[in-house]
RODO-2510 file (C-alpha; in nm, 4 decimals, decimal comma):
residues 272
     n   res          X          Y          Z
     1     x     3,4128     1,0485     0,9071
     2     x     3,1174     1,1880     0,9321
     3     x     2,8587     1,2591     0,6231
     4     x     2,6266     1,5033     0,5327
     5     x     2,3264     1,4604     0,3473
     6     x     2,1502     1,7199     0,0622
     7     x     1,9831     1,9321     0,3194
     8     x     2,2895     1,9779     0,5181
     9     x     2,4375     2,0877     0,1806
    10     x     2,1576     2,2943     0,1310
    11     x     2,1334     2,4554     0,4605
    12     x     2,4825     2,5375     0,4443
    13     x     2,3865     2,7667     0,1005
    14     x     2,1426     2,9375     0,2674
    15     x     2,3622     3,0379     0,5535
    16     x     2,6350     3,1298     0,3207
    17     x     2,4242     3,3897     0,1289
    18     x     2,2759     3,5293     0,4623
    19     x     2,6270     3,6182     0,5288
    20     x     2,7228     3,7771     0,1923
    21     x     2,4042     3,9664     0,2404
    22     x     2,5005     4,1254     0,5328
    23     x     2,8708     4,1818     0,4451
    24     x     2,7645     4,4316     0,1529
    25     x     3,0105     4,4396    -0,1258
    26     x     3,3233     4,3290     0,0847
    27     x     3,4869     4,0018    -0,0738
    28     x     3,1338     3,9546    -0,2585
    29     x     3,3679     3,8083    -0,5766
    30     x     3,5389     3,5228    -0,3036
    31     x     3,2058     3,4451    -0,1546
    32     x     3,0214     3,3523    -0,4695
    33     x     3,2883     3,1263    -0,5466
    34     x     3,2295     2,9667    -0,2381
    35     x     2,8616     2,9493    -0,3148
    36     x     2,9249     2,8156    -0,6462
    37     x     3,1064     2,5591    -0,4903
    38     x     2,8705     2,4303    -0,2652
    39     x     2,6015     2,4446    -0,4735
    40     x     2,7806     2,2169    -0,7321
    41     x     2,8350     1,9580    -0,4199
    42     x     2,4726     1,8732    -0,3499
    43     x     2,3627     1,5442    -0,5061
    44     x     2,0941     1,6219    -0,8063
    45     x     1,8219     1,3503    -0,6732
    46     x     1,6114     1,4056    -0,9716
    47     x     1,8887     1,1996    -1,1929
    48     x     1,9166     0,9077    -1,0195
    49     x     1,8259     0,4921    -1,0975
    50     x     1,4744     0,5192    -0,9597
    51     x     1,3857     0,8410    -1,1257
    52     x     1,5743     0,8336    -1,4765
    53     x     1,5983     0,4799    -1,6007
    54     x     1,3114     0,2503    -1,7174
    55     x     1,4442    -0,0362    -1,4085
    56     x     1,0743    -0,2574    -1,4093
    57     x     1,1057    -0,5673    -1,5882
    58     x     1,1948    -0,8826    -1,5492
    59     x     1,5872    -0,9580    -1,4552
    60     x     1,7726    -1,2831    -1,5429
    61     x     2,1404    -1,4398    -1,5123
    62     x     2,3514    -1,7085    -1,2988
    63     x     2,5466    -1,6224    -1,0491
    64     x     2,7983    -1,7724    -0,8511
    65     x     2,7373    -2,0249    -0,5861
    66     x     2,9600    -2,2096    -0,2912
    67     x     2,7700    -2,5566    -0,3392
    68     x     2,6480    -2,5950    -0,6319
    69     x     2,6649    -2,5156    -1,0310
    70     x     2,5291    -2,1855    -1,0369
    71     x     2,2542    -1,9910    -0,8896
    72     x     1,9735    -1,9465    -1,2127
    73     x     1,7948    -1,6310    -1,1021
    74     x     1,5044    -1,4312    -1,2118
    75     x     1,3346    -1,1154    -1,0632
    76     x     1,0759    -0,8993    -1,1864
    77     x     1,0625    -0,5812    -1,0145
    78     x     0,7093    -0,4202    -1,0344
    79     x     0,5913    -0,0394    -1,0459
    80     x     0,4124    -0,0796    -0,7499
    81     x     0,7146    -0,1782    -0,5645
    82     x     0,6616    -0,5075    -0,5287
    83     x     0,8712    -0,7776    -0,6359
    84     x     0,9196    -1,2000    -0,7226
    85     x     1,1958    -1,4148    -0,7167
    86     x     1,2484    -1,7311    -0,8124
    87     x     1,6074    -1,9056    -0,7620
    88     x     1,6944    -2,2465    -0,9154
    89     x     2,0391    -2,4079    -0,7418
    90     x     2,2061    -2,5957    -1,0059
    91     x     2,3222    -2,9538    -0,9371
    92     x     2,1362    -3,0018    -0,6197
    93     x     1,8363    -3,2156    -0,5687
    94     x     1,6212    -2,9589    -0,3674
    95     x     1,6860    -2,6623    -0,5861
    96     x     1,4541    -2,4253    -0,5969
    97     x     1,3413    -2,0953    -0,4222
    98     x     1,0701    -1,8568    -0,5080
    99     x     0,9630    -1,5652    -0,3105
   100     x     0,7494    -1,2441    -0,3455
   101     x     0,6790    -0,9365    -0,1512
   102     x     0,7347    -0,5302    -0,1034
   103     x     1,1057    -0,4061    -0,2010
   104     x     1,2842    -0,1033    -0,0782
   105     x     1,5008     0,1799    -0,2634
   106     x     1,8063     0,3181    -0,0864
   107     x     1,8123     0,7170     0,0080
   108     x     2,0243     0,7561    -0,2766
   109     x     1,7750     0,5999    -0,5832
   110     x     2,0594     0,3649    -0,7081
   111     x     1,9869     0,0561    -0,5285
   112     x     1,6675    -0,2099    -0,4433
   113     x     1,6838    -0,4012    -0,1109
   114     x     1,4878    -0,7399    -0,1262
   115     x     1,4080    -0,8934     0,1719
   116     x     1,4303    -1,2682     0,2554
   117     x     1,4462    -1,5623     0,5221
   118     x     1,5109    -1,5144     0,8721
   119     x     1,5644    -1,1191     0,8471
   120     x     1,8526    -1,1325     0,5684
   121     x     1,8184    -0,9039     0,2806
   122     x     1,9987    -0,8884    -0,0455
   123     x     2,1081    -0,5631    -0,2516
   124     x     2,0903    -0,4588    -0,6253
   125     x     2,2787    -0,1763    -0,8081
   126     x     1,9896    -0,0929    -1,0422
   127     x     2,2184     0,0048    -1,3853
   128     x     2,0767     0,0625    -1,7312
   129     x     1,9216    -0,2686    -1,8339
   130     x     2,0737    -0,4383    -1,5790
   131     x     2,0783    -0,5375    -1,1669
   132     x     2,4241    -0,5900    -1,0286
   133     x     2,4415    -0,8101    -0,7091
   134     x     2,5792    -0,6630    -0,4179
   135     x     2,7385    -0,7939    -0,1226
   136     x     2,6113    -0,7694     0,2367
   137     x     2,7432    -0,4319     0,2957
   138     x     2,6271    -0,2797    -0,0686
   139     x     2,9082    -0,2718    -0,2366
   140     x     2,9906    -0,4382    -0,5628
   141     x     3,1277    -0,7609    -0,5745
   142     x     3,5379    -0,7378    -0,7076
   143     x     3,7536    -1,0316    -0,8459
   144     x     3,7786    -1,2516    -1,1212
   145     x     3,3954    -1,3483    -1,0929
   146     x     3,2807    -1,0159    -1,0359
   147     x     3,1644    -1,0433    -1,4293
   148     x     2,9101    -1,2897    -1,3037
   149     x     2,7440    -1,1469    -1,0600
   150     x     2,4959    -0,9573    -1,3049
   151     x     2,1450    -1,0235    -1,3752
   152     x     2,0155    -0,9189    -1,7308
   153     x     1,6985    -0,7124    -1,8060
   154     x     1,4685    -0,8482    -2,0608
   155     x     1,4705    -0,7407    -2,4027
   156     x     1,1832    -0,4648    -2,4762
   157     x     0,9465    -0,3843    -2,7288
   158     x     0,7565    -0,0740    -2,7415
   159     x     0,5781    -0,2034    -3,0925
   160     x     0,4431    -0,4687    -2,9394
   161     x     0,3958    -0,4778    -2,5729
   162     x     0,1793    -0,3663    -2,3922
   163     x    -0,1132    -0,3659    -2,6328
   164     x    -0,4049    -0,5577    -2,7299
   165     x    -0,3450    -0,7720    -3,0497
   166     x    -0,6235    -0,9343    -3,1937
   167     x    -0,6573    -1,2140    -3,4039
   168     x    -0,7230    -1,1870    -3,7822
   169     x    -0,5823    -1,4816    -3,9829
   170     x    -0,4552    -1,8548    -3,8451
   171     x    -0,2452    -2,0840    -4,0629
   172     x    -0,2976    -1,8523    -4,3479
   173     x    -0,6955    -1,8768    -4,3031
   174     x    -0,9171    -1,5251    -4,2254
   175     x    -1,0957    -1,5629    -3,9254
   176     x    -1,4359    -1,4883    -3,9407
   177     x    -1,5700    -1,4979    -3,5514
   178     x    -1,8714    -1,7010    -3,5147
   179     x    -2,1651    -1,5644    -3,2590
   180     x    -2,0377    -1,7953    -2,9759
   181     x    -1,7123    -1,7757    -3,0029
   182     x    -1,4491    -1,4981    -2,8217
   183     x    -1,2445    -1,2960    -3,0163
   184     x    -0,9044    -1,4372    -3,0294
   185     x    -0,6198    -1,1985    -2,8873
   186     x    -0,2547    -1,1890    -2,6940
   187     x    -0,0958    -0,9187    -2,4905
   188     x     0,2548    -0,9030    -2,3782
   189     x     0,3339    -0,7240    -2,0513
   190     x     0,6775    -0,5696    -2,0376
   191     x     0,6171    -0,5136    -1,6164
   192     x     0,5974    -0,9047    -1,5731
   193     x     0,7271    -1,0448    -1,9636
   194     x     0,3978    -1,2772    -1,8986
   195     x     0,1656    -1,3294    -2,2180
   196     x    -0,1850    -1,3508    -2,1776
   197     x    -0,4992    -1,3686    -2,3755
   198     x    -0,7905    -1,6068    -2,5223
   199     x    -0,7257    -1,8519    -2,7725
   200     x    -1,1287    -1,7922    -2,8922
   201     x    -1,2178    -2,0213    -2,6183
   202     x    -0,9977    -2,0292    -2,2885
   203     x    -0,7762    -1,8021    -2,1605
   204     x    -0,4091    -1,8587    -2,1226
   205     x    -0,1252    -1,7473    -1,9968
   206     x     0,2809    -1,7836    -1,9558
   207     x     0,6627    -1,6365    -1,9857
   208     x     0,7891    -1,5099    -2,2641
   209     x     1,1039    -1,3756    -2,3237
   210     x     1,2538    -1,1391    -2,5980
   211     x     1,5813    -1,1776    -2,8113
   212     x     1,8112    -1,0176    -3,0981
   213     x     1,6180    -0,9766    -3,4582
   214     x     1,2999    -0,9753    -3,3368
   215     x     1,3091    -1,3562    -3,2090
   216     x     1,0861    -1,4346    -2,9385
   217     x     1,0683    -1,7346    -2,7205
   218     x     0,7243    -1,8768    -2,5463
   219     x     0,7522    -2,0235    -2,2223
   220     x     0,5156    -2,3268    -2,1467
   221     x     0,1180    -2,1771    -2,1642
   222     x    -0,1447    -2,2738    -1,8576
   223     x    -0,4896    -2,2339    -1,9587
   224     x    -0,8325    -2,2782    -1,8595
   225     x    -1,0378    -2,5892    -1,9605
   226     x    -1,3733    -2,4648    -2,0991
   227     x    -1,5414    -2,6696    -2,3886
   228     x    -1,6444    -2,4580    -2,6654
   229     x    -1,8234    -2,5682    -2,9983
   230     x    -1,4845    -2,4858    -3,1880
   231     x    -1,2047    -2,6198    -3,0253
   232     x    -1,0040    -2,6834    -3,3799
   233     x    -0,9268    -2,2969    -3,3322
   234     x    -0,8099    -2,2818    -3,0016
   235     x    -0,6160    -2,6240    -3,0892
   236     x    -0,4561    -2,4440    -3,3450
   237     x    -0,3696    -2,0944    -3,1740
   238     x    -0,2217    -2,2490    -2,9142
   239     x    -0,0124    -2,4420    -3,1393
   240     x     0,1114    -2,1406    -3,2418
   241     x     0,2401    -2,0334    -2,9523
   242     x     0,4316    -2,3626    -2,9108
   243     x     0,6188    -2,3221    -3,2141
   244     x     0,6582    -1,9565    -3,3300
   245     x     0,9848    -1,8111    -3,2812
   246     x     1,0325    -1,4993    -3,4158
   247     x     0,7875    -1,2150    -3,4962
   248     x     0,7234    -0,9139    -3,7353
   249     x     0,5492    -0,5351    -3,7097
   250     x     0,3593    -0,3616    -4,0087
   251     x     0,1073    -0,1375    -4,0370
   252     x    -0,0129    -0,2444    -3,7089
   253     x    -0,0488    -0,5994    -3,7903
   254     x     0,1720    -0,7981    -3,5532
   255     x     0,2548    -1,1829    -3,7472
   256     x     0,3891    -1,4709    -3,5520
   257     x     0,6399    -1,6774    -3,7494
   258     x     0,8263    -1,9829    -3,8161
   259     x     1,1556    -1,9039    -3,9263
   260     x     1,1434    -1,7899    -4,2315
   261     x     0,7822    -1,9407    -4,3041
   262     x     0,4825    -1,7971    -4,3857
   263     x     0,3239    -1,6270    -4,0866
   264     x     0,1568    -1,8768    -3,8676
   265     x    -0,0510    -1,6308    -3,7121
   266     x    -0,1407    -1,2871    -3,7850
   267     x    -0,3213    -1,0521    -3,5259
   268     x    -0,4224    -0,7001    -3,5556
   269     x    -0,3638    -0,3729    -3,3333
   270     x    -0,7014    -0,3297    -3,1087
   271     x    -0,8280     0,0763    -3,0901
   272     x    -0,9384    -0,0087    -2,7553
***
């Protein structure tokens, strides 16, 4: 059957009031309905996935796989429209896949097409705070395991990411920055949910992830290896960030914690 798109709709309105026009007054009550009708047919593009739903982040879950445990996948879709993937195939021996690149939104706004190897592609449903995996025609995947196929967006944070925190106290000490040292400060980017900053010496980097009450979990940090007159500092920020799991907001002073511990790290809200 064949389908018509918006401006066929559209075109079709037009035409439709040219001809009440130049009818006059004669069945002018039956032709508005008509109208009315096709005007309430044509899709509203400006409510769709791409347009109406905060879809960059970072996606994770485990879905289903033919020879092996599970398929561990993560994707961060980017505002630029640009994307990476990294898949991890459970049980096997050579199990893992990572892959980056440009992605592609259907007509409609409601899906993202990913490219891969040797011309294949794969589809997502882009829902609220969540990508569902489509089969090779686009449509959603049915069955008892149809629960599965579902990758998770990352928690957000408005209060926290996204900004420059700098830092004011470590292990319950003030910091007072000395002439050759760099000011200590961490930013978390809700695009990539990557950390980044300088620990007063190097900079560093990693994945970070989100969870319920404010509980936050570092990923392993990569750094670079300058030597700086203070290195007890950086030794102990980037402790820190091995061991914190949770975090608080007040009065724009963000504090890294230990369970229910005294803050192990406190860091201010930068004006710049």
């Amino acid at each position: 059957m064949k389908t018509f798109s918006s401006t066929h709709y559209r075109f079709i309105f037009i035409l439709l009031v040219g001809m009440m026009a130049c009818s006059g007054n004669k069945d002018q009550s039956e032709s508005s309905d008509m109208a009315e009708a096709v005007t309430l047919s044509v899709p509203d593009m400006a409510h769709n996935s791409r347009n109406s739903l905060d879809w960059f982040g970072v996606y994770r879950g485990t879905t289903p796989c033919a020879d092996c445990e599970g398929i561990e996948t993560s994707i961060t879709l980017k505002r630029d429209g640009t994307f990476k993937r990294s898949m991890k195939y459970l049980g096997k021996d050579e199990n893992s896949f990572f892959d980056e690149g440009e992605f592609q939104w259907n007509d409609e706004g409601s899906k993202v097409i990913l490219p891969g190897e040797a011309g294949m592609r794969q589809m997502y449903q882009v829902g609220e705070n969540v990508l569902f995996h489509l089969d090779q025609e686009g449509n959603r995947i049915t069955g008892d395991l149809a629960s599965m196929y579902r990758l998770e967006k990352n928690r957000t944070d408005y209060l926290l990411e996204d900004k420059n925190w700098i830092l004011i106290e470590l292990r319950g000490k003030a910091i007072e920055k000395k002439e050759e040292q760099k000011a200590g400060h961490i930013l978390f980017n809700m695009e990539t949910g990557m950390f980044s900053g300088n620990n007063t010496c190097n900079n560093f980097f990693g994945q970070y992830e989100l969870m319920e009450a404010n509980r936050i979990k570092f990923g392993q940090a990569g750094s670079t290896l300058m030597a700086c007159p203070d290195m007890e500092t950086e030794r102990l920020f980037m402790e820190v960030l091995k061991t914190a799991d949770n975090y608080s907001i007040a009065d724009g002073i963000l504090s890294l914690n230990r369970a229910k511990m005294a803050p192990l790290a406190r860091f201010e809200l930068s004006d710049e």
